[in-house]
C-alpha positions as CSV (number, residue, x, y, z in Angstrom):
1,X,-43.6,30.9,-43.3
2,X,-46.5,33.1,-42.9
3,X,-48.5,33.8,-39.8
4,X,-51.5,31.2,-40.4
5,X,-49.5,28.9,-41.4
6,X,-47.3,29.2,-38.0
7,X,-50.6,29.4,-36.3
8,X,-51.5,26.6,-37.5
9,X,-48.7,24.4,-37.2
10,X,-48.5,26.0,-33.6
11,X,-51.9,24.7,-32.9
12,X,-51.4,20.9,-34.6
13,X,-48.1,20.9,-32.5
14,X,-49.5,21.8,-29.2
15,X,-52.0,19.5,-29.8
16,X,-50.2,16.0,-30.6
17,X,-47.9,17.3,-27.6
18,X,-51.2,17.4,-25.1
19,X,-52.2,14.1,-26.8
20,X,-48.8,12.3,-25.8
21,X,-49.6,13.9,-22.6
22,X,-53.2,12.2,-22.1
23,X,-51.8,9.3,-23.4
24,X,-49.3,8.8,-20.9
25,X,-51.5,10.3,-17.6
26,X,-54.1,7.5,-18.6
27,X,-51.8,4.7,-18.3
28,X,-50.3,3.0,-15.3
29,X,-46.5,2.7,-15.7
30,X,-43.8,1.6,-13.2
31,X,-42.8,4.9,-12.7
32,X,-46.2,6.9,-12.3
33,X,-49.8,5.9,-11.3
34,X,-51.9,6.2,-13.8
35,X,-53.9,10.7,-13.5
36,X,-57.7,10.8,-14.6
37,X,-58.1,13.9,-14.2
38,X,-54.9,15.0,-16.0
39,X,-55.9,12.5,-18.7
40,X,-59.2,13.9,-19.3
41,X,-57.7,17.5,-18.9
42,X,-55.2,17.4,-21.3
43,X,-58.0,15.5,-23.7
44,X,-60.2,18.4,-23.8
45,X,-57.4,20.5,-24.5
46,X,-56.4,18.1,-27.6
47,X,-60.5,19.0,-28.3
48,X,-59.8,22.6,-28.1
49,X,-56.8,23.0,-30.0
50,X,-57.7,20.8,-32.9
51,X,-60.8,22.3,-33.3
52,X,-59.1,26.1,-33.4
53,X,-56.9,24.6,-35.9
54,X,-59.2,23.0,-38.1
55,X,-61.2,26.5,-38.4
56,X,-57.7,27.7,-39.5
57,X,-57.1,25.1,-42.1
58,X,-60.7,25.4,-43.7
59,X,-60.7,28.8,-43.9
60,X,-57.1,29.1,-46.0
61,X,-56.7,27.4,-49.1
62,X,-52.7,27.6,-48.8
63,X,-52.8,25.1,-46.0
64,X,-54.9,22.4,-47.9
65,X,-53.2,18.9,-48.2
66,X,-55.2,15.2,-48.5
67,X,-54.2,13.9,-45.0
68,X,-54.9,16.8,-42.9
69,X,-59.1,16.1,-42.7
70,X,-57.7,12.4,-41.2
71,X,-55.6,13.8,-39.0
72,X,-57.8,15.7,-37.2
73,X,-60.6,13.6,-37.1
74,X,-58.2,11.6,-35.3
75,X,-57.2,14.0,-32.8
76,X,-61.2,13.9,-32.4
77,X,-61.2,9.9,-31.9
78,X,-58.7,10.2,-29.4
79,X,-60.3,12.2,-27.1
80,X,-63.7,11.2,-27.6
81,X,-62.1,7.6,-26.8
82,X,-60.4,8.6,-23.6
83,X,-63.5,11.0,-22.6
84,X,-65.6,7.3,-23.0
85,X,-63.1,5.2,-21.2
86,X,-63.5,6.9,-17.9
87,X,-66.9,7.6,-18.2
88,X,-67.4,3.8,-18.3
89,X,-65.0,2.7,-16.9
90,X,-63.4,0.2,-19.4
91,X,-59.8,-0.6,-19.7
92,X,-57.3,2.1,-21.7
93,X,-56.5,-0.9,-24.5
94,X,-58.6,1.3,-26.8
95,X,-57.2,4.6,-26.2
96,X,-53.2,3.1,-26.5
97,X,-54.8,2.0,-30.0
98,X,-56.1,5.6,-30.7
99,X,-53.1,7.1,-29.7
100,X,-51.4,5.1,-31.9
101,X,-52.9,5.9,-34.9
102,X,-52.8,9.7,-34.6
103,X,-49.1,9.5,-33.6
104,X,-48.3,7.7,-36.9
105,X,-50.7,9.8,-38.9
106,X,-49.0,12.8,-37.8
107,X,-45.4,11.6,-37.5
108,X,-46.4,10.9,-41.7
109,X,-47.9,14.5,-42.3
110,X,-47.0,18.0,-43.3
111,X,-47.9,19.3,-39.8
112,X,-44.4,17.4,-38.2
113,X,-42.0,20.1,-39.3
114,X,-40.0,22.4,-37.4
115,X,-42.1,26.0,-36.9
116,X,-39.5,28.3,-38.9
117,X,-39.3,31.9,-38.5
């Protein structure tokens, strides 16, 4: 595997990982309150790492496949939806939705493979 392509895979990783991570800071469980802050911490950093990995991916052809666009548009939906949850303060039914969707989208994609030397 070359180096952009464990860059990017890196980057998609990191990302999903800090989306399970928002995920679960903005919801109340019976075993932790439920973390703004964190939430909306690890959703910019979602923001930032999708965003470094989709200038990767449209810069090399060798990466190109049909359901990466989705994928990170939804890595965009999801934080965009959390980042709009708190900031009006509506319930987290929508971002549990959100969340769902990118997990299956990226459970389903290229980018879920182990990083290989």
């Amino acid at each position: 595997m070359n180096d952009v392509k464990k860059a990017f895979l890196s980057l998609m990783h990191d990302a999903y990982f800090d989306a399970k991570y928002a995920h679960q800071y903005s919801t109340e469980t019976e075993n932790a309150p439920e973390n703004p802050s964190a939430a909306i911490a690890y959703a910019n950093s979602v923001t930032a790492k999708a965003c470094a990995a989709e200038a990767i991916y449209w810069c090399n052809e060798e990466l190109y496949h049909d359901e990466i666009p989705e994928l990170l548009h939804q890595f965009r939906v999801f934080s965009a939806e959390i980042l709009q949850s708190y900031a009006t303060d509506h319930s987290r039914q929508w971002v549990s939705i959100e969340f769902d969707n990118l997990k299956d989208l990226f459970e389903s994609s290229v980018c879920n493979q182990p990083i290989t030397e």
